[in-house]
C-alpha positions as CSV (number, residue, x, y, z in Angstrom):
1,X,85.1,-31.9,-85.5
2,X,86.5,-29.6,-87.5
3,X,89.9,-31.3,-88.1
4,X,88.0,-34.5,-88.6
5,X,85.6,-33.5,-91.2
6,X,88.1,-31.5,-93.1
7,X,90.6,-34.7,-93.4
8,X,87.5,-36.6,-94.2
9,X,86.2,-34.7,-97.3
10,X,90.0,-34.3,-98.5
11,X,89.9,-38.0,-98.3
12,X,87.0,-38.5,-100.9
13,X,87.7,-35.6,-102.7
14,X,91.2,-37.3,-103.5
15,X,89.3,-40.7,-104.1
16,X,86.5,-39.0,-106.6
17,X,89.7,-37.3,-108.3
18,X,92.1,-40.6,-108.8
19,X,88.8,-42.4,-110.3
20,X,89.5,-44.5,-106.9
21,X,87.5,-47.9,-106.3
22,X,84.9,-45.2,-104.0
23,X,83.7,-44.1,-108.0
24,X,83.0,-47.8,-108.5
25,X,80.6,-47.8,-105.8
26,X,79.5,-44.5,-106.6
27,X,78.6,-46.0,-110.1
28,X,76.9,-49.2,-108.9
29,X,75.2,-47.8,-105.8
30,X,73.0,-45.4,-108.7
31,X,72.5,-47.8,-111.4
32,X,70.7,-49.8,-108.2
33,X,68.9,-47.2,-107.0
34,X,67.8,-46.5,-110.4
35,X,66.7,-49.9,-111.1
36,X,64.0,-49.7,-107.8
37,X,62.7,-46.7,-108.1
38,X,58.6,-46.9,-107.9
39,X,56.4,-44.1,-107.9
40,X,55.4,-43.1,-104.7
41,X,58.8,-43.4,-102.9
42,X,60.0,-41.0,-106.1
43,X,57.3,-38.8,-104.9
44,X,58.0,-38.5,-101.9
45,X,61.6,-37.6,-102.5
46,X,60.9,-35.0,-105.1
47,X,59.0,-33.1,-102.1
48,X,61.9,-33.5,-100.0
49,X,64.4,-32.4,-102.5
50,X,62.1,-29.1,-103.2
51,X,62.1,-28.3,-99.8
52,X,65.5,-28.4,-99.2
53,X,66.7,-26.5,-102.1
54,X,68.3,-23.2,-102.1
55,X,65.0,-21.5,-101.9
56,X,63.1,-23.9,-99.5
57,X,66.6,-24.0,-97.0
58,X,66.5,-20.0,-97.6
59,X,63.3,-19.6,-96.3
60,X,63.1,-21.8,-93.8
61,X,66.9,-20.1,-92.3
62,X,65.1,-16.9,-92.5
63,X,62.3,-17.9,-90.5
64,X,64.0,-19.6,-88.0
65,X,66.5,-16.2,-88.1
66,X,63.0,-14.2,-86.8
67,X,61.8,-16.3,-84.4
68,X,65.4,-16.3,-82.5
69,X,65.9,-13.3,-83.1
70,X,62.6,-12.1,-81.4
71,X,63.8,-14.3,-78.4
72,X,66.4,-12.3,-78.0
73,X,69.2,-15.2,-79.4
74,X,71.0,-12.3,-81.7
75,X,74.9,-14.7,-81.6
76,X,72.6,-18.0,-82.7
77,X,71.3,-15.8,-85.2
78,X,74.4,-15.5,-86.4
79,X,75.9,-18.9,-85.8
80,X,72.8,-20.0,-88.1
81,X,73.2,-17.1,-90.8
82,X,76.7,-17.6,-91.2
83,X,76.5,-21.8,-91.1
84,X,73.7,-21.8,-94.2
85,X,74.6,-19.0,-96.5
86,X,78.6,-19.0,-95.8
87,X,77.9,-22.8,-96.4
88,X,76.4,-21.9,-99.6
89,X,79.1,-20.0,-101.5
90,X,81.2,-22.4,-100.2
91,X,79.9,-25.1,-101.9
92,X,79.3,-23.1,-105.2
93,X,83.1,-22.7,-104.9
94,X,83.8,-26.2,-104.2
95,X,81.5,-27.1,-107.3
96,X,83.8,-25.2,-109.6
97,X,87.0,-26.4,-108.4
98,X,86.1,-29.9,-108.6
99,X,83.5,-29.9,-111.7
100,X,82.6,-33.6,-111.5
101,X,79.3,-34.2,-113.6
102,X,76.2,-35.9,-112.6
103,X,75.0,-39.4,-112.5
104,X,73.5,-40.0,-116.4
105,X,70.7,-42.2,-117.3
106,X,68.6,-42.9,-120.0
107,X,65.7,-42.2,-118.9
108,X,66.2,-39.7,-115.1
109,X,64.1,-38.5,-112.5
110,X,66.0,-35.6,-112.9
111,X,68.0,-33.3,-115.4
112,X,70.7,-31.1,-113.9
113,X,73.1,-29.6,-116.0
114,X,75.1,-28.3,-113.0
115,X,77.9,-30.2,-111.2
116,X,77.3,-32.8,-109.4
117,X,80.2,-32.7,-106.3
118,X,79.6,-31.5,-103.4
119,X,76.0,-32.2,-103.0
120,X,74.7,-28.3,-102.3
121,X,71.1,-30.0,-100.9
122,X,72.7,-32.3,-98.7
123,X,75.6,-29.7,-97.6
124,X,72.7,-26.9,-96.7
125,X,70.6,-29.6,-94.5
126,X,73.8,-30.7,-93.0
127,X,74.8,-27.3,-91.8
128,X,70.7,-25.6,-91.1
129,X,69.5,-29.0,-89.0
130,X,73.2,-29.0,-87.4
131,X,73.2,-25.6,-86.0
132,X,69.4,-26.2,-84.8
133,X,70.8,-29.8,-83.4
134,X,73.5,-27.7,-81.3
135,X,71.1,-24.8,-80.5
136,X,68.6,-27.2,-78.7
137,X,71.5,-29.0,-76.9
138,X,73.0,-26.2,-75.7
139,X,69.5,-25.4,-74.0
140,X,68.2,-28.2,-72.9
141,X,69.2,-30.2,-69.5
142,X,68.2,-33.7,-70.1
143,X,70.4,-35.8,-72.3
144,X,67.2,-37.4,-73.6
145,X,66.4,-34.1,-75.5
146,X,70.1,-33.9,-76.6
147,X,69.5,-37.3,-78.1
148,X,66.3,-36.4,-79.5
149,X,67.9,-33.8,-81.4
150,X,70.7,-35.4,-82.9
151,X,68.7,-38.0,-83.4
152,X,66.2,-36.1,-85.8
153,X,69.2,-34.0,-86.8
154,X,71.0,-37.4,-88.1
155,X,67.9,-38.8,-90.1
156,X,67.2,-35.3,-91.8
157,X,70.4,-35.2,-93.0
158,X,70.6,-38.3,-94.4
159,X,66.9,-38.3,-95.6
160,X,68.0,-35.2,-97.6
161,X,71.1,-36.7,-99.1
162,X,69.2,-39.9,-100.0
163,X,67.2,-38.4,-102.0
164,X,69.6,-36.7,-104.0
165,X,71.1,-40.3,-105.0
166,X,67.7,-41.8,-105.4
167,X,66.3,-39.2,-107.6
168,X,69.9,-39.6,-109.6
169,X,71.0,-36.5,-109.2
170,X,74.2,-36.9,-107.0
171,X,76.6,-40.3,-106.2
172,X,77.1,-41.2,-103.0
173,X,80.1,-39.8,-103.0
174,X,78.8,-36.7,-103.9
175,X,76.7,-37.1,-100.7
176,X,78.9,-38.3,-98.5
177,X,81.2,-35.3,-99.1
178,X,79.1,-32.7,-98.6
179,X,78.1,-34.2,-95.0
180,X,82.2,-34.1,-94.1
181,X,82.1,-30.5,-95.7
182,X,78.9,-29.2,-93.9
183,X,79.7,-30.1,-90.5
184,X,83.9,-28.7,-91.0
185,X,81.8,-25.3,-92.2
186,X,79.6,-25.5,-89.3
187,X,82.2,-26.5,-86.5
188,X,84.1,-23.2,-88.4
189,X,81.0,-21.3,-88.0
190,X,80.1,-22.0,-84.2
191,X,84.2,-21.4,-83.6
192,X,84.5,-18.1,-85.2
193,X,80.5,-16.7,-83.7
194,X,81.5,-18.1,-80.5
195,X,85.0,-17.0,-80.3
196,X,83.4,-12.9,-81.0
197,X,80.5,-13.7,-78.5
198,X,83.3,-14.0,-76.0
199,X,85.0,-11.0,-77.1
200,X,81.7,-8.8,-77.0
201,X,80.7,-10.5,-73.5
202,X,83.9,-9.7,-71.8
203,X,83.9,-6.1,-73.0
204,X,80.1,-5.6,-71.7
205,X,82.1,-7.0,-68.2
């Protein structure tokens, strides 16, 4: 997954950068979006986008960091920590390098003045509902709860990154991106937790 989501994001990072026929779509796909917006839909993404910001994704991590932590799950506490806030800076970084400016309309849902690619809200839901995803997989024993979970997983992710496009603040590029880039951080993340929980299980042996 790792290798896969890596080549991916270098794939429409190189795209976004060569002002490839994917920026075409990128352009179009707003413009649409921003021609059928109506109020309650904008609404309801503005609450989803709020929750699912730095602070909202923070607390939420935090809280979710007690309660395994309590149970005694101190490597998925970890897994989790590392995942969202090593996803973080990593994105900031990424922001930097790349510096690609955000969607502009005359009259927007939203006014950012930071850049736009990768998308940071869509990047921290894919790697906080990813780890949880894998957490309650790597618990349960019926498949249908494993399905469950990527199922709800999958539609939060994607629920989050919509609304970045809808509210105009990211292209679908921008979204697209920063799913490849949150699951290569969190396959990196489960890897490199794993990989010590290993080392400090066969020591206790």
């Amino acid at each position: 997954m790792l290798i896969v989501a890596a080549w991916l994001f270098g794939a429409i990072a190189e795209d976004v950068l060569t002002q490839d026929p994917l920026t075409i779509v990128d352009a179009r796909f707003s413009a649409w979006l921003h021609g059928h917006t109506f109020s309650s839909l904008t609404r309801v993404m503005l609450l989803i986008t709020r929750v699912h910001s730095v602070l909202g994704v923070t607390v939420m991590t935090l809280a979710v960091s007690a309660y395994l932590w309590i149970k005694r799950l101190r490597f998925w506490v970890l897994k989790l920590l590392l995942a969202v806030f090593g996803g973080m800076l990593l994105n900031f970084l990424l922001k930097h390098v790349f510096a690609r400016q955000r969607p502009r309309f005359d009259d927007p849902l939203l006014t950012l003045n930071t850049y736009s690619f990768p998308s940071g809200h869509t990047m921290m839901a894919t790697v906080f509902y990813g780890t949880l995803c894998v957490l309650v997989a790597s618990r349960v024993r019926h498949w249908r709860w494993r399905v469950v979970a990527i199922a709800v997983a999958g539609f939060m992710i994607l629920l989050v990154g919509f609304s970045r496009i809808y509210l105009g603040a990211h292209y679908l590029s921008d979204v697209l991106a920063a799913m490849a880039e949150g699951l290569a951080w969190l396959a990196f993340s489960l890897v490199a937790v794993g990989k010590l929980q290993r080392r400090r299980t066969g020591k206790q042996e």
